[in-house]
N, C-alpha and C positions, 0 to 999 in steps of 0.2 A: 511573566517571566517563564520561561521553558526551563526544564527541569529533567537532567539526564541523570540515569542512571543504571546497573547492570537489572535485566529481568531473570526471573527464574525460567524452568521448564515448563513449569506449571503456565504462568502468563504467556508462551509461546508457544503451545495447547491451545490457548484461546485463543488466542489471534489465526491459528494456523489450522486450518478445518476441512483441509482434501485429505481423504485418507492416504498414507504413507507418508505425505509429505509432511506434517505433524510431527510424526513420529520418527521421520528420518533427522530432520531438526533437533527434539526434544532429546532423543537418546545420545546426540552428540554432546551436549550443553551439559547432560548428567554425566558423564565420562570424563566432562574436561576439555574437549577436544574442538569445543567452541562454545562463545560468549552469543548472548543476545542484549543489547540493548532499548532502553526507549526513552525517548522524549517527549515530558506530558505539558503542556500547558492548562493549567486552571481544572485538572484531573481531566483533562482529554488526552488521549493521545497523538500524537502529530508527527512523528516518528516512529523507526525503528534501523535496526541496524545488527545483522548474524556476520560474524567473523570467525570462520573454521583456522582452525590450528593444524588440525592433521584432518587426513583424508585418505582416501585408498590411492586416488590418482597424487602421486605425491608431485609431482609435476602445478598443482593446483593447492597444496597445502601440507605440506614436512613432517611438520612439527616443531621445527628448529628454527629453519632461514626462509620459510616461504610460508605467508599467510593465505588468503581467499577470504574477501567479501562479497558476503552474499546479500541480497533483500534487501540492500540498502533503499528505505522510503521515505519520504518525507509528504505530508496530506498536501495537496495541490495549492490549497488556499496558503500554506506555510513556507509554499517554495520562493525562494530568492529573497529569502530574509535573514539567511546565516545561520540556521539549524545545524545542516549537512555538514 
């Protein structure tokens, strides 16, 4: 059974290990200004999924009427099973 639910900052720190790019994520997710998700099966992971709320380019994410997904993944061996 796969098993969704919202991740912290901290778990998207570890997943996310280029510098800036970590931390352009993380500091978003503590702000509010986006969500990170995963989906684990059997304590693995096999997804994930970042949805920005606002953004500087507001044209890509408001805060109000316009979302952005990002990083949307699912592990290869997972795909075309109904994760995503």
């Amino acid at each position: 059974m796969v098993f969704i639910s919202r991740g912290t900052a901290q778990e998207c720190r570890s997943l996310w290990y280029k510098p800036g790019t970590s931390e352009f994520f993380t500091s978003r997710i503590q702000r509010g200004e986006a969500d990170f998700w995963t989906a684990e099966e059997d304590g693995v992971l096999v997804g994930e999924l970042y949805a920005f709320h606002q953004l500087e380019d507001e044209d890509f994410a408001d805060g109000q009427h316009t979302a952005y997904l990002c990083a949307f993944r699912v592990a290869p061996k997972r795909r075309g099973m109904g994760i995503g």
